[in-house]
Steps between C-alpha positions, in 0.01 A plus 500: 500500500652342805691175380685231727701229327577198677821370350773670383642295198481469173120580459440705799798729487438560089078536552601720815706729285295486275162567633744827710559588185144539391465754775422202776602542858685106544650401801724176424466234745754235581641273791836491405676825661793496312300530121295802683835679589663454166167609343485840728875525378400436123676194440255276345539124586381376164627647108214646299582742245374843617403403813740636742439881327151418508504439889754792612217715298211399670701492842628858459118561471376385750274258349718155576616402811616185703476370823511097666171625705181374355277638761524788449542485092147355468302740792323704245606309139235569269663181293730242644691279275629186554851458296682235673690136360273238404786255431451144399462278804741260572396125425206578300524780283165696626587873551583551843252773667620491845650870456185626331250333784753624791448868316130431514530450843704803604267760248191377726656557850626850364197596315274793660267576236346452155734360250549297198769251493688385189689255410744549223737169585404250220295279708305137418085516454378551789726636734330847521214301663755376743621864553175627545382210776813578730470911467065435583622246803755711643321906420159327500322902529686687226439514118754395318483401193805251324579534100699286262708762301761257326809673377689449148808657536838370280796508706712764277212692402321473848442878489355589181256211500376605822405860313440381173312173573340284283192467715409532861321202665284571805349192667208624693106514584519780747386817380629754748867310413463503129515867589773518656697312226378770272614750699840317502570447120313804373801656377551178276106515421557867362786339314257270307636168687220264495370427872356100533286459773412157562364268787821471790569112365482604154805727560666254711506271206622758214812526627580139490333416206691803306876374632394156423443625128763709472739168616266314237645756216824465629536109507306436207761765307793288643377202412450574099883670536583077561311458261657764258848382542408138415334609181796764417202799512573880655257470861480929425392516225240238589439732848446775283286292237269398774531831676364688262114360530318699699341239711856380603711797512900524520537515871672220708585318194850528518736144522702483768635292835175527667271711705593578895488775697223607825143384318526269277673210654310488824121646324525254242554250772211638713267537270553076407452434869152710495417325223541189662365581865152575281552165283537701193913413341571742248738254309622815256650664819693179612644443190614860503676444841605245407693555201617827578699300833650258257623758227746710787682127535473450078677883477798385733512196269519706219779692595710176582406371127713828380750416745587164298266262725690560789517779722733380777820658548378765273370905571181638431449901499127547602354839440204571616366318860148686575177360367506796247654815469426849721459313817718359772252228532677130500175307586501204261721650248579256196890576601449281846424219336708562174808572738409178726498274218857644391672472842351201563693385138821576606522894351612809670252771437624863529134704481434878481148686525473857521263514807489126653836395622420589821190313625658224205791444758293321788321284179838384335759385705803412274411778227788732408369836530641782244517903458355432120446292212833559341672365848250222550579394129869527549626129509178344406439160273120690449309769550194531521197727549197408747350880557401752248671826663547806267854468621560150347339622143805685344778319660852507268494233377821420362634639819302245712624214234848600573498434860411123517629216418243363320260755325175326551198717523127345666315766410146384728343820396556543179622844502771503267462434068727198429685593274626763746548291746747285209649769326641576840641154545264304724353177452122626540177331670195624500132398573271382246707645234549189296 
């Protein structure tokens, strides 16, 4: 089939791949020139495991291409997807559809036939019938149809969960486009990946209320790791205690600084100003949010409770600044506000992450930026870890001691055993580990 994405991000550039992949022709739609060129050059503007081989493949093919000229990327779609930013608006924290209605617009004007029109941005309730009113006011004679097809992709692991999902939601009424969606997936279908089809609103809202869950799990694990340390209990072993029944399961309950990252800061958020547009407060939800914004502020003052109490005049080795490891993705990463809370304390912070120095830069004026954790620890009153990289699981321990001045370790993870962390000569923090 004949597939245009609008959007050439994190969602559209992994579902374009992917769906190329699949045996798809995708054309790749965006505005800004310069992420087209780099794309046709195969540098990717985002890190995803997999993903740049994954592109060169299906470019080499023939199947993926790229181009800044949505005209003529839509004449003869059979399926246009929307994949553009739904940020959180400034001043009120409703998600901000201005890119997705200005693609609306532009897919009518361009459209010259039968198509079915999809939007995979996580959108509110309800703004597929907003999509749908501007495409019939502006292409008032052509059948189109529009679809809610939600995506639940994990930055990190964007590309298998695309082919090995957990489900597929499609939010439509239309026959002739629930086709078409078959069509689409049917290699997944052959694979056995269950295929929801639901009413478009229904869809809208799965999305939400899944991330709003998920950041439930999360918060509510956090929360009993306070809890753990007051009461001098082990928070894994209660994670894995709890974990264990069936009806609970083992995912997302790990302790740590907090959630961040592209969804579930600003979907959270949405999905509590829904709620209240409609008069229905979902008061789980806001305690979530609001929790999970005070515990990034509690880890900074954790980390100047190993420093003595005070943290001025004194250096902090941060390792780890991305919301969580195998992305470059810095939006509302624990380490902003972990690293704010330090400098604003008086510290120094020298900070290494494998992947997210670079867009970290622009975000932390101030920061000391090193080569690797042994050189960001070199000097240091502290260290300690924010992200979970592979890299930062089988450091040297003794070697990293050695460096500082200090050998305090804030492990916000919980990565390392203790008693490794001791017999190597730190004074060790964890979470929730009594």
């Amino acid at each position: 089939m004949r597939i245009t994405m609008i959007g050439s991000g994190y969602v559209g550039l992994v579902s374009g791949a992917c769906f190329s992949d699949f045996g798809h022709d995708v054309i790749c739609v965006d505005k800004d020139a310069a992420k087209i060129e780099a794309l046709k050059a195969g540098r990717m503007s985002i890190y995803e495991p997999g993903l740049s081989g994954l592109v060169a493949t299906n470019v080499n093919a023939g199947r993926l291409t790229f181009t800044t000229d949505l005209k003529s990327a839509v004449a003869g779609a059979d399926a246009i997807f929307i994949a553009v930013g739904t940020p959180s608006r400034r001043g009120d924290g409703h998600a901000d559809l201005t890119y997705v209605f200005d693609a609306s617009r532009e897919i009518a004007e361009a459209l010259t036939g039968p198509s079915v029109v999809v939007t995979k941005s996580t959108v509110p309730v309800g703004t597929g019938d907003k999509v749908e009113a501007i495409l019939r006011e502006i292409a008032p004679n052509l059948d189109v149809a529009v679809v809610s097809n939600p995506e639940f992709l994990r930055e990190g692991a964007a590309i298998g969960d695309f082919k090995r999902p957990d489900r597929i939601v499609i939010g439509t009424e239309d026959a002739r486009a629930m086709q078409v969606m078959r069509d689409i997936y049917r290699p997944l279908y052959l694979n056995e990946s269950p295929i929801l089809f639901t009413a478009r609103r229904t869809a809208e809202l799965i999305k939400y209320a899944a991330n709003a869950f998920l950041a439930t799990k999360i918060t509510f694990i956090n929360e009993i790791a306070d809890l753990c340390e007051a009461v001098g209990a082990n928070v894994q072993d209660v994670s894995r205690g709890i974990g264990l029944d069936n009806r609970i399961g083992s995912k997302f309950l790990h302790a740590g600084p907090g959630y961040g990252g592209s969804c579930f800061p600003k979907d959270t958020l949405a999905l509590l100003k829904t709620a209240e547009d409609f008069g229905t407060p979902i008061r789980i939800v806001e305690a979530v949010v609001e929790v999970n914004d005070s515990r990034k502020l509690a880890m900074g003052r954790k980390v100047i409770t190993a420093l003595g109490g005070k943290a001025r005049g004194k250096t902090v080795a941060v390792l780890g600044l991305t919301f969580k490891p195998n992305t470059d993705d810095m939006r509302d990463a624990p380490s902003l506000a972990i690293i704010q809370t330090l400098l604003d304390a008086g510290a120094t912070i020298r900070a290494y992450d494998p992947e997210g120095m670079e867009p970290a830069r622009a975000m932390l004026p101030g920061v000391i930026f090193c080569t690797d954790a042994y050189e960001a620890a070199a000097g240091a009153d502290a260290v300690t870890i924010v992200t979970e990289w592979d890299i930062f699981r089988a450091l040297d321990l003794k070697r990293l001691a050695a460096t500082m001045v200090t050998p305090v370790m804030v492990d916000l993870r919980n990565i390392y055993p203790p008693i490794d962390a001791e017999r190597a000569g730190f004074t060790y923090y964890s979470i929730g580990r009594g």
